[in-house]
ZADO-1210 file (C-alpha; in nm, 4 decimals, padded with zeros to 6 digits):
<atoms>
<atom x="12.9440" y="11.9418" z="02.9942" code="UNK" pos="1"/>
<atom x="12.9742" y="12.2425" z="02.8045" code="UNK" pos="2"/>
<atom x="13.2806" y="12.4890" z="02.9266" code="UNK" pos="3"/>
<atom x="13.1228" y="12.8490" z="02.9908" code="UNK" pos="4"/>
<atom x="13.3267" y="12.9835" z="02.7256" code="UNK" pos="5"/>
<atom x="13.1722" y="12.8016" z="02.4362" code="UNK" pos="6"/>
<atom x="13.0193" y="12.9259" z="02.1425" code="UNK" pos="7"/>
<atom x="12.6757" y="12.7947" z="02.0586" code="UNK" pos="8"/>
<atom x="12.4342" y="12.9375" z="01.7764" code="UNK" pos="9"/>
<atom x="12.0847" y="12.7953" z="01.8060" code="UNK" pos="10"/>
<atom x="11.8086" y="12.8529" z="01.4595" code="UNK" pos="11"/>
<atom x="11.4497" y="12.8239" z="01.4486" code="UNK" pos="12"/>
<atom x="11.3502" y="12.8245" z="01.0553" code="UNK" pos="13"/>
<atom x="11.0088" y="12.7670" z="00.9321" code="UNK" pos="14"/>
<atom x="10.7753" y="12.8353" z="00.6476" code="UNK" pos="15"/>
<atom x="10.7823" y="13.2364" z="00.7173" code="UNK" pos="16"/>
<atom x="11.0803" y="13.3424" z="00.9321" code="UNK" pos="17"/>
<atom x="11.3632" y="13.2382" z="01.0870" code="UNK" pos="18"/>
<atom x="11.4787" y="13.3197" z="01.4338" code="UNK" pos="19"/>
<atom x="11.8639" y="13.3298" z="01.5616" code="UNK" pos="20"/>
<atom x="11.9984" y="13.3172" z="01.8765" code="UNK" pos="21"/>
<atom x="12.3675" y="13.3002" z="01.9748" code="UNK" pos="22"/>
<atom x="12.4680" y="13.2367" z="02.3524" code="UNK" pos="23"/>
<atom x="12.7852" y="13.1023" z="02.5539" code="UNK" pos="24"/>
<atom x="12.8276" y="12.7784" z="02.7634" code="UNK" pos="25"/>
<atom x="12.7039" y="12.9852" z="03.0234" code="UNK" pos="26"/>
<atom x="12.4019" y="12.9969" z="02.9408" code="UNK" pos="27"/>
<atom x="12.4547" y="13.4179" z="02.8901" code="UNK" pos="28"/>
<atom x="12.2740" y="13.5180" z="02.5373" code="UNK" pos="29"/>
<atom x="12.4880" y="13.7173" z="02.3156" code="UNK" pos="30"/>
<atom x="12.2552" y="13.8136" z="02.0607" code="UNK" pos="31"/>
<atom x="11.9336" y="13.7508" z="01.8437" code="UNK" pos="32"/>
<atom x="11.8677" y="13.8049" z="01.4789" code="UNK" pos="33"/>
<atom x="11.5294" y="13.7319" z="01.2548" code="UNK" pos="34"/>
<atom x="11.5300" y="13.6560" z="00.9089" code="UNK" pos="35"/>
<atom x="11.2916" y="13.5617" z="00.6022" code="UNK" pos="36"/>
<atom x="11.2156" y="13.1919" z="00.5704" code="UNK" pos="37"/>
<atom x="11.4254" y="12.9183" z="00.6285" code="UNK" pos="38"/>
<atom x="11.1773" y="12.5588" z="00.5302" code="UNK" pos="39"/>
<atom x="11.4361" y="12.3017" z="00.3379" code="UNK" pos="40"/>
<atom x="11.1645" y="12.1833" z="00.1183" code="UNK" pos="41"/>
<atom x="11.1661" y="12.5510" z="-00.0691" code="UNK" pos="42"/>
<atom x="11.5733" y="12.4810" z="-00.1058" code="UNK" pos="43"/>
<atom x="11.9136" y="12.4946" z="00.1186" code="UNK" pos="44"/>
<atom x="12.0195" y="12.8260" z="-00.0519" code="UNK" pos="45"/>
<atom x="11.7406" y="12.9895" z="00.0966" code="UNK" pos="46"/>
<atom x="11.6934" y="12.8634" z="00.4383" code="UNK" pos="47"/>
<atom x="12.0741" y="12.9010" z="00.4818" code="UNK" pos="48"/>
<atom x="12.0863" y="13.2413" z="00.3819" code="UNK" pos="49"/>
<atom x="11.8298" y="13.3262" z="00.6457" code="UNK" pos="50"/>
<atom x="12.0497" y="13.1721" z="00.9061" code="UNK" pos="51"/>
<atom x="12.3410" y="13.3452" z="00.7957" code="UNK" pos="52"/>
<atom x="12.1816" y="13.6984" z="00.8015" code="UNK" pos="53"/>
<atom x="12.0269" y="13.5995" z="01.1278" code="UNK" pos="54"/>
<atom x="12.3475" y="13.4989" z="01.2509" code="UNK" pos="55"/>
<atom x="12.4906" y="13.8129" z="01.1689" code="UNK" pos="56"/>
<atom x="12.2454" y="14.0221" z="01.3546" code="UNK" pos="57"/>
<atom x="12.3340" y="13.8396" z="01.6479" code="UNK" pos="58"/>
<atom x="12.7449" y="13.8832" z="01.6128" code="UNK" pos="59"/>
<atom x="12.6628" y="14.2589" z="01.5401" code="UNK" pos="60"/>
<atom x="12.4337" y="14.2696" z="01.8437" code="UNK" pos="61"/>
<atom x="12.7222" y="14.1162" z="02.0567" code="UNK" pos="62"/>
<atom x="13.0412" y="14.2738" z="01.8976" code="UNK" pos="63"/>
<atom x="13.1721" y="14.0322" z="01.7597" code="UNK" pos="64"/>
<atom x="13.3413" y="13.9729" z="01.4206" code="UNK" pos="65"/>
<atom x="13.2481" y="13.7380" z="01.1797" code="UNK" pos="66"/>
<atom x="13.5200" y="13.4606" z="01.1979" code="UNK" pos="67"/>
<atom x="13.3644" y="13.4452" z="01.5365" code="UNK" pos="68"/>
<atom x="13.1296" y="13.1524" z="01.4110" code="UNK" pos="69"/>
<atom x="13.3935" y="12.9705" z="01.3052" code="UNK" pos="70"/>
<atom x="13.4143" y="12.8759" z="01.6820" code="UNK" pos="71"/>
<atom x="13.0405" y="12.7664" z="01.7019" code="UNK" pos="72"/>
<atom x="12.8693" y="12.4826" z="01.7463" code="UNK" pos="73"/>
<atom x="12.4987" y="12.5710" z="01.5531" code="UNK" pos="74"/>
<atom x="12.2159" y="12.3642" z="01.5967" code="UNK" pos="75"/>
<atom x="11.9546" y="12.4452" z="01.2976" code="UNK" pos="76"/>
<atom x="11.6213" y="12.3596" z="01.3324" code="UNK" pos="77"/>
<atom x="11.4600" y="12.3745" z="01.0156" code="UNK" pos="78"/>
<atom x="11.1203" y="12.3042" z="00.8837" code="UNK" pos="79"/>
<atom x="11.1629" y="12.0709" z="00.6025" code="UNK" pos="80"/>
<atom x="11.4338" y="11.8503" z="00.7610" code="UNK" pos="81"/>
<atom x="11.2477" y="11.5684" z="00.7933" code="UNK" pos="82"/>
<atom x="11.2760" y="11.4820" z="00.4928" code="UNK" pos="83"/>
<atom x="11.5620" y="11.2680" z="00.3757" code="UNK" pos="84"/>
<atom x="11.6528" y="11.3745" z="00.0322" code="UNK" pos="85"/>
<atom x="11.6109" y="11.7325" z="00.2015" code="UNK" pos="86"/>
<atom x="11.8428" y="11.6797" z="00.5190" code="UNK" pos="87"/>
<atom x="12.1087" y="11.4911" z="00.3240" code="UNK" pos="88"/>
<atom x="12.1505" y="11.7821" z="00.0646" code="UNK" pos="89"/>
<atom x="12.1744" y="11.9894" z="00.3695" code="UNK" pos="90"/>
<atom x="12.4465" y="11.8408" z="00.5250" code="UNK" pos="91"/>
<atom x="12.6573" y="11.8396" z="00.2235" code="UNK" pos="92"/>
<atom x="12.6697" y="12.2171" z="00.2126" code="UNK" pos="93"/>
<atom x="12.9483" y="12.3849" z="00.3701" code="UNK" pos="94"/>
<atom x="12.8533" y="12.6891" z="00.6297" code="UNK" pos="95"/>
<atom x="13.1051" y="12.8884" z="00.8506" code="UNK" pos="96"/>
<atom x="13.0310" y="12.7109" z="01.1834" code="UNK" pos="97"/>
<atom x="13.2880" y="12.5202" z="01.3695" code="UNK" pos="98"/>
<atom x="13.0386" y="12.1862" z="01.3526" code="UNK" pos="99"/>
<atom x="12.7020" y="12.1964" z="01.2811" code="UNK" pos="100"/>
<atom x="12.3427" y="12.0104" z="01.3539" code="UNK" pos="101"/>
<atom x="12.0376" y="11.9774" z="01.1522" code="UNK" pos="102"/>
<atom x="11.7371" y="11.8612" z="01.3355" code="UNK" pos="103"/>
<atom x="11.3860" y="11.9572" z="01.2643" code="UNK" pos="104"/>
<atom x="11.1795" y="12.3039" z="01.4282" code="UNK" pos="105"/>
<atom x="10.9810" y="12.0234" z="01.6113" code="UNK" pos="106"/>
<atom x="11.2459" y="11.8441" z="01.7112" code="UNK" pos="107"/>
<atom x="11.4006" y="12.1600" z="01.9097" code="UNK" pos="108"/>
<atom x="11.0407" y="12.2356" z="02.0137" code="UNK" pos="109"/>
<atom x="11.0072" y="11.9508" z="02.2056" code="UNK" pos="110"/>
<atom x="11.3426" y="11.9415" z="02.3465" code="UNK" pos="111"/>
<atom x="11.3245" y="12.3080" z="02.4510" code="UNK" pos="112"/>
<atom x="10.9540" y="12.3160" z="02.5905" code="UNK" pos="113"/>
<atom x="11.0361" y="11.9742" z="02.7875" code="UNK" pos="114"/>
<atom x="11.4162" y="12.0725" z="02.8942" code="UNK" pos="115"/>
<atom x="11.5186" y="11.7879" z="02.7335" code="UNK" pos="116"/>
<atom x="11.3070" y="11.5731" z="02.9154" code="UNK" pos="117"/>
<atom x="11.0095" y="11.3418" z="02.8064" code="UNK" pos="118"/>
<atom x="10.6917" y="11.5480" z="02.6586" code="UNK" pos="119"/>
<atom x="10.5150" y="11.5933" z="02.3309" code="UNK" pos="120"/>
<atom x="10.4352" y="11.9300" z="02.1635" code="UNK" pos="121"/>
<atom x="10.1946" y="12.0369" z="01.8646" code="UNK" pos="122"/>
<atom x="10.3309" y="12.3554" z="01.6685" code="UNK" pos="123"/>
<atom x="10.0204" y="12.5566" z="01.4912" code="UNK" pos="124"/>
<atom x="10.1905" y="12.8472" z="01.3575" code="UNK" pos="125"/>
<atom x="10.2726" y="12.8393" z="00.9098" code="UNK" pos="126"/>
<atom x="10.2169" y="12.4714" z="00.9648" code="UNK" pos="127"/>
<atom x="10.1280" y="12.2536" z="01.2159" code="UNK" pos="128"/>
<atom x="10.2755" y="11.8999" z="01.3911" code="UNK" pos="129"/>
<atom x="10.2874" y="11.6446" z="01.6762" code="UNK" pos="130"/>
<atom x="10.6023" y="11.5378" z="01.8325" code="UNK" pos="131"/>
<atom x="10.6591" y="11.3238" z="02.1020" code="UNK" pos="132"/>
<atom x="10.9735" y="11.2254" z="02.2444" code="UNK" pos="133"/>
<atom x="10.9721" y="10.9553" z="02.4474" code="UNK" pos="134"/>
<atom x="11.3028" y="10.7615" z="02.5584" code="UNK" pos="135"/>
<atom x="11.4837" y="10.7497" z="02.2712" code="UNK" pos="136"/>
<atom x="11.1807" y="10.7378" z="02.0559" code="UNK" pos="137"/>
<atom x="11.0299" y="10.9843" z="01.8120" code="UNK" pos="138"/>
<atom x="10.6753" y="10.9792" z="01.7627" code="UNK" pos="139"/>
<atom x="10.6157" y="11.2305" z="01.4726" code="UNK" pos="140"/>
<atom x="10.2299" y="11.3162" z="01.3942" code="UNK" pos="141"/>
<atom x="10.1456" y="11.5523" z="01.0768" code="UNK" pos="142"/>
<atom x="10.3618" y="11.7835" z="00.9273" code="UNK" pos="143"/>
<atom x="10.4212" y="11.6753" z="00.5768" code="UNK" pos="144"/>
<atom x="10.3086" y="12.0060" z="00.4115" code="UNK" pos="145"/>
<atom x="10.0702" y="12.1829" z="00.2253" code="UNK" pos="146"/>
<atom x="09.8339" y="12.0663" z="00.0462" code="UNK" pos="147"/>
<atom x="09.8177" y="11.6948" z="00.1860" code="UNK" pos="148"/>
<atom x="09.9048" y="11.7855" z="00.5542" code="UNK" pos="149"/>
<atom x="09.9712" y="12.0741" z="00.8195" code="UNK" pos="150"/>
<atom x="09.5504" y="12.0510" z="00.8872" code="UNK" pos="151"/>
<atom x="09.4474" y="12.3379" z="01.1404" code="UNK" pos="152"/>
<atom x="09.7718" y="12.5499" z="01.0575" code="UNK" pos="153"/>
<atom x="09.7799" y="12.9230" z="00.9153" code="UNK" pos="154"/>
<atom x="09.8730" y="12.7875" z="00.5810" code="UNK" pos="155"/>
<atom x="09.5789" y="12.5410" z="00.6211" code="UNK" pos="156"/>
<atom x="09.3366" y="12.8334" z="00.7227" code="UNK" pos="157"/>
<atom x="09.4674" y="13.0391" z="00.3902" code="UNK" pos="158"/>
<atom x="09.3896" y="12.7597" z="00.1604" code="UNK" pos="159"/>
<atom x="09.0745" y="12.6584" z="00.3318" code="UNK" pos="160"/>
<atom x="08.9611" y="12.9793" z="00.2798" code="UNK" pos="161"/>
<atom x="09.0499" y="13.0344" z="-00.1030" code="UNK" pos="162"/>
<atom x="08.8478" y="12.6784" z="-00.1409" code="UNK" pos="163"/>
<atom x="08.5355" y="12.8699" z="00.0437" code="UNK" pos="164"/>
<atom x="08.5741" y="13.2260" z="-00.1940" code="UNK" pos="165"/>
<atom x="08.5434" y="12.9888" z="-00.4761" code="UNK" pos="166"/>
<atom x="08.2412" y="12.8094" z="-00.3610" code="UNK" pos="167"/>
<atom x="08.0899" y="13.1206" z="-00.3048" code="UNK" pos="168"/>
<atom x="08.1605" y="13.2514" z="-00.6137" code="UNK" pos="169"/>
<atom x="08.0149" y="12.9495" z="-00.7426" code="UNK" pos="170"/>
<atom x="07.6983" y="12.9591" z="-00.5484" code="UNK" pos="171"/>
<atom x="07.7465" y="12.7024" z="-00.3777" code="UNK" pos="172"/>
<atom x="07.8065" y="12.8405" z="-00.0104" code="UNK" pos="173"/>
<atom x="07.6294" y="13.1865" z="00.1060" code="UNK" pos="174"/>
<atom x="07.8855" y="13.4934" z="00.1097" code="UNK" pos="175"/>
<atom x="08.0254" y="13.6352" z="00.4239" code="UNK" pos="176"/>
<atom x="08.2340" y="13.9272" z="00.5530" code="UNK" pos="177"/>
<atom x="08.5207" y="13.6986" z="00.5618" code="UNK" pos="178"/>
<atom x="08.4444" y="13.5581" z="00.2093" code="UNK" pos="179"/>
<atom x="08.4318" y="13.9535" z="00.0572" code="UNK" pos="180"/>
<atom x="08.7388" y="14.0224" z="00.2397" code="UNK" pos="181"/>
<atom x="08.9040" y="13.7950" z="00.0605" code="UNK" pos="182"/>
<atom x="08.7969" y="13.7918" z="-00.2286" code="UNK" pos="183"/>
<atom x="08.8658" y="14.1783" z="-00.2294" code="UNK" pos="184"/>
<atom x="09.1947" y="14.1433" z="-00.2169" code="UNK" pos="185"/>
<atom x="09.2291" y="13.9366" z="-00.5568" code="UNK" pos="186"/>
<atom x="09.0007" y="14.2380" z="-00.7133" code="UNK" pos="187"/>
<atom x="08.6859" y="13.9553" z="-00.7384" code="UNK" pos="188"/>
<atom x="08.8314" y="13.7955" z="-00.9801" code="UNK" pos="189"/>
<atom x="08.9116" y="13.4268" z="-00.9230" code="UNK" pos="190"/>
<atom x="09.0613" y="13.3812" z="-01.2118" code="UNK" pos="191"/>
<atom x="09.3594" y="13.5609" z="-01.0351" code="UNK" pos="192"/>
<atom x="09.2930" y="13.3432" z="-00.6891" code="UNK" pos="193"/>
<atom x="09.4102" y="13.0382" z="-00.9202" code="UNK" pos="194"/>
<atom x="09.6880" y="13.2231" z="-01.0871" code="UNK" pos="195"/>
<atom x="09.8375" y="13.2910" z="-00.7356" code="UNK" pos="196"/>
<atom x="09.7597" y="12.9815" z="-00.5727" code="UNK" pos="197"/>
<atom x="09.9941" y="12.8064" z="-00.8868" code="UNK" pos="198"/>
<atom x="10.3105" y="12.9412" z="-00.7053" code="UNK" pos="199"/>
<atom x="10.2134" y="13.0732" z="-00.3630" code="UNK" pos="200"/>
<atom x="10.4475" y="12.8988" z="-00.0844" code="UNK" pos="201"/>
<atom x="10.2998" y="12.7961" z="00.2664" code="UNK" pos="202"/>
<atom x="10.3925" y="13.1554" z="00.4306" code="UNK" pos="203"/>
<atom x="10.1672" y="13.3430" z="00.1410" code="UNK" pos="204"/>
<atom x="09.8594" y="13.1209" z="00.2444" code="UNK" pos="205"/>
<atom x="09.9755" y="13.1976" z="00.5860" code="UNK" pos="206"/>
<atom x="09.8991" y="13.5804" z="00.5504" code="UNK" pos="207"/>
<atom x="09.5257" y="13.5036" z="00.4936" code="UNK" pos="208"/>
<atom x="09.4867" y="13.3389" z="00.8729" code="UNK" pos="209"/>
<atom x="09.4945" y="13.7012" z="01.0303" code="UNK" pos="210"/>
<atom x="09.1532" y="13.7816" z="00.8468" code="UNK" pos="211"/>
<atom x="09.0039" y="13.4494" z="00.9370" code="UNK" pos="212"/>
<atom x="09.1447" y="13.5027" z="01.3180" code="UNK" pos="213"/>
<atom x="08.9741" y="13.8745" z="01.3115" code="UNK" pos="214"/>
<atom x="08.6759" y="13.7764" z="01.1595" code="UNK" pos="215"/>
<atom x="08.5478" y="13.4824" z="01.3412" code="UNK" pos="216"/>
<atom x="08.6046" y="13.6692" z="01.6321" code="UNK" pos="217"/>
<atom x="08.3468" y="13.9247" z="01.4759" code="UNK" pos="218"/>
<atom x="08.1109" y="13.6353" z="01.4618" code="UNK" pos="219"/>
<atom x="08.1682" y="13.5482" z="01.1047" code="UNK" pos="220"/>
<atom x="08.0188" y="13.1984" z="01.0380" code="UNK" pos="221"/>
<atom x="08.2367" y="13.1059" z="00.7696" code="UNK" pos="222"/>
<atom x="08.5709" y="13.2255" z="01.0253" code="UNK" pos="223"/>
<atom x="08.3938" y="13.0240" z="01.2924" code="UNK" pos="224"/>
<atom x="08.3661" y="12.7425" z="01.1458" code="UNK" pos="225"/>
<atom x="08.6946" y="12.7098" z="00.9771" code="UNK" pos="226"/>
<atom x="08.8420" y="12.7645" z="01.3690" code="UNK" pos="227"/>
<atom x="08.6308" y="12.4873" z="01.4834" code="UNK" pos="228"/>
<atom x="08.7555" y="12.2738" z="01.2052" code="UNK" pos="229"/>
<atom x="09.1294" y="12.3694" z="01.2437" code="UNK" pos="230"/>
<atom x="09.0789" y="12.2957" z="01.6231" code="UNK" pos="231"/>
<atom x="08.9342" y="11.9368" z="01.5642" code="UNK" pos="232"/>
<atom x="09.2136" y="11.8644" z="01.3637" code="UNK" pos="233"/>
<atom x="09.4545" y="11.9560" z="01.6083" code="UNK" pos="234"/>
<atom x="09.2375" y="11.7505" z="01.8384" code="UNK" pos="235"/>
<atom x="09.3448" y="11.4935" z="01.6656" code="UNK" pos="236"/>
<atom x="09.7021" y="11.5508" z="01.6552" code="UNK" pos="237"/>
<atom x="09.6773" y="11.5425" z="02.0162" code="UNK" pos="238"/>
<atom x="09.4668" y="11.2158" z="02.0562" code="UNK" pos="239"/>
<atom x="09.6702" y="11.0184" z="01.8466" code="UNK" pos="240"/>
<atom x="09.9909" y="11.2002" z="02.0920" code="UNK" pos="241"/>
<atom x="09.8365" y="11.0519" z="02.4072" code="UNK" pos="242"/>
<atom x="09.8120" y="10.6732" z="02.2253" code="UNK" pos="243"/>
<atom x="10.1669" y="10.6542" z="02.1840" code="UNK" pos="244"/>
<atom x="10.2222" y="10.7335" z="02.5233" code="UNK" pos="245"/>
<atom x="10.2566" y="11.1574" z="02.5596" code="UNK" pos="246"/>
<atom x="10.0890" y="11.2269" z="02.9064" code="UNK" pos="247"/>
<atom x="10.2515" y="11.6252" z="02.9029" code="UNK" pos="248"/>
<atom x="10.1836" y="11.8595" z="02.5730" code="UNK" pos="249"/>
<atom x="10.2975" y="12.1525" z="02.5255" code="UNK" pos="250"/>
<atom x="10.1393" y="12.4083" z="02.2786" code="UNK" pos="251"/>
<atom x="10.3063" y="12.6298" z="02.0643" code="UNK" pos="252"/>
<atom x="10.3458" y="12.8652" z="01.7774" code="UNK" pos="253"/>
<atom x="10.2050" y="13.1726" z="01.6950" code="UNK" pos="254"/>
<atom x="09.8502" y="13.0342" z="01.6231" code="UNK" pos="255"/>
<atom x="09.8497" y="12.8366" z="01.9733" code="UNK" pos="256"/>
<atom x="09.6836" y="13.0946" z="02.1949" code="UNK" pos="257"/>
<atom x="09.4508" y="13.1528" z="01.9088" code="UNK" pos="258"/>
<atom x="09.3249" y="12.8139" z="01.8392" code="UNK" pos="259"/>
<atom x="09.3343" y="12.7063" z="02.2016" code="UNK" pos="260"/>
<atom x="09.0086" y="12.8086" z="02.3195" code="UNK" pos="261"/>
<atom x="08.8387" y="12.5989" z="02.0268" code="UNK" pos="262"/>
<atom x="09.0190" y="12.2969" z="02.1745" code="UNK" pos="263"/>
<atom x="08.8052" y="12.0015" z="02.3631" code="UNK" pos="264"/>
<atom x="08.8748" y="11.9756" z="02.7203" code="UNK" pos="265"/>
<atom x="08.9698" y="11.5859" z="02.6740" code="UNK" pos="266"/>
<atom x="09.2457" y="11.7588" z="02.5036" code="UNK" pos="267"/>
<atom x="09.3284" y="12.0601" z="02.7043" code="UNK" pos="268"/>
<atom x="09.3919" y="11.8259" z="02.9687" code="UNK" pos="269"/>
<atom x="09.7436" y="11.6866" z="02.8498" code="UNK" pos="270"/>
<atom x="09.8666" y="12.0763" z="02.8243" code="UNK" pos="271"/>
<atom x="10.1745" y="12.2099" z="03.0206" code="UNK" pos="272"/>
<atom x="10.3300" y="12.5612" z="02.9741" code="UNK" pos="273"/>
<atom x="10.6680" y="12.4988" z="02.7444" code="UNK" pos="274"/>
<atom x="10.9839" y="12.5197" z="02.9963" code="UNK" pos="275"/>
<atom x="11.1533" y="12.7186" z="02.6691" code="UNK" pos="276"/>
<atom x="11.1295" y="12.7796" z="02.3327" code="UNK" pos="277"/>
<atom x="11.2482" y="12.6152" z="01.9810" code="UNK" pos="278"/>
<atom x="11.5714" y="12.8227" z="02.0334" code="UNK" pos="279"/>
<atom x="11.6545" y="12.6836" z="02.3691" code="UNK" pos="280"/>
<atom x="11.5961" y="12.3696" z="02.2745" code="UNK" pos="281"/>
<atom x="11.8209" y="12.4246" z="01.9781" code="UNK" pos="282"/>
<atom x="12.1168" y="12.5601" z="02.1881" code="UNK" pos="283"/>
<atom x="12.0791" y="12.2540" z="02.4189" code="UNK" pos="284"/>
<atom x="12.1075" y="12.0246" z="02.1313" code="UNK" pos="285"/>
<atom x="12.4084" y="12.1917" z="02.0555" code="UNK" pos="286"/>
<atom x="12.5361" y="12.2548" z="02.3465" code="UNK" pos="287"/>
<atom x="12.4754" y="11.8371" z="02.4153" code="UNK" pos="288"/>
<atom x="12.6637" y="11.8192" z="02.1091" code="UNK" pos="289"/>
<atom x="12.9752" y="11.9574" z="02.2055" code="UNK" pos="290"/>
<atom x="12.9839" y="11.7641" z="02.5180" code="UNK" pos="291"/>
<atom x="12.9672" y="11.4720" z="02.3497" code="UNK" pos="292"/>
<atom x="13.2801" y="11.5908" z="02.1156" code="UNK" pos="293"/>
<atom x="13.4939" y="11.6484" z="02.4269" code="UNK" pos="294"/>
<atom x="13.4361" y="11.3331" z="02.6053" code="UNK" pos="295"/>
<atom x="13.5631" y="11.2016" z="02.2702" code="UNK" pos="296"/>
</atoms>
């Protein structure tokens, strides 16, 4: 069991910010920090150097100095870190912390909406995945990144999107406020939709969800229908949840509440609030840690 006095940094990176939050033993919360993004698969330097400024914010927030870390056990949670090439480079790089944890943003989901305790969850925020944790097994559903995965997520809503301008421009779907909107913002010129789309990361395609979000709620048919189809994907996340044995899901991410009421009922069914976020679930991970070094 952790002593009360012990230093624990939990992190919550994904594909558009990063989220800090350094607490004691006790459970007492020191401080909290955001950063830019922190999703291994767009490189270590960067994700880490979100943490870090994150982790600052929180040390300035509680007073203390920076050799303070040196006394913390971090759990980072970090999109991307489900990957093995990814992970391993990871945990070769040397950060400040007294011993540190790298475990995937779902991973810490789960752990923190369930309090450690059997559950699945499906994240729809940049991206979007399944996680179940059941026993000692991991079920993970999804989540392999844009463009061959993260279906129904804000990225996935950006791209979708883009695809629809183009047919539009092409004359092959009818225009819509949505589709102008859009399409306004690369001056009408697709030529400069594909420029951008050659090195646009998962939290640029991100920052086109908003306008779907607003305008199917306007009754656009083109934002209507890309909800729908972002909801029966997550559908599906959640059906193939429940086959591996999930009976409690918890949604989450900032898309959730959003996406929620396109849901089917047979799925709504399995949902339960989260007991705690990716950052608790972090800081229990570490905190688990550390117990585990002292009864060594």
């Amino acid at each position: 069991m952790a002593r009360s006095d012990d230093l624990f940094l939990g992190a919550d990176g994904g594909g558009t910010r990063c989220r800090v939050r350094l607490a004691l033993g006790s459970g007492v919360v020191l401080g909290e920090g955001e950063a830019g993004p922190a999703n291994l698969r767009f490189g270590s330097l960067q994700a880490f150097a979100a943490v870090l400024d994150g982790a600052r914010q929180c040390l300035d927030a509680a007073g203390l100095p920076l050799a303070a870390l040196e006394r913390a056990t971090a759990c980072l949670a970090l999109a991307g870190a489900s990957e093995p090439a990814e992970r391993a480079k990871a945990n070769e790089y040397l950060l400040p912390f007294h011993r540190t944890i790298i475990v995937t943003d779902a991973e810490a989901a789960c752990v923190g909406a369930h309090a450690g305790g059997d559950g699945a969850i499906i994240i729809i925020g940049t991206g979007s995945i399944g996680l179940a944790i059941i026993g000692e097994e991991r079920h993970r559903i999804g989540g392999w990144g844009l463009p061959t995965s993260d279906e129904g997520s804000g990225a996935w809503l950006g791209l979708e999107v883009l695809r629809r301008v183009l047919w539009a421009q092409d004359g092959r779907l009818d225009w819509s406020p949505l589709l102008t909107e859009v399409f306004a913002r690369f001056e009408r010129d697709p030529h400069a939709i594909v420029r951008w789309t050659a090195s646009a990361a998962p939290g640029d395609y991100g920052s086109l969800a908003p306008l779907v979000v607003a305008q199917a709620e306007h009754g656009d048919p083109v934002g209507r229908a890309l909800m729908q189809l972002a909801a029966h994907h997550i559908d599906a996340l959640a059906a193939r949840l429940v086959a591996v044995g999930a009976t409690r899901i918890a949604l989450m991410g900032g898309l959730a509440a959003t996406i929620e009421p396109y849901l089917a009922s047979a799925t709504r069914q399995y949902f339960v609030a989260p007991q705690g976020d990716a950052l608790a679930g972090a800081l229990r991970i570490a905190a688990d840690a550390a117990s585990w070094r002292i009864a060594e």
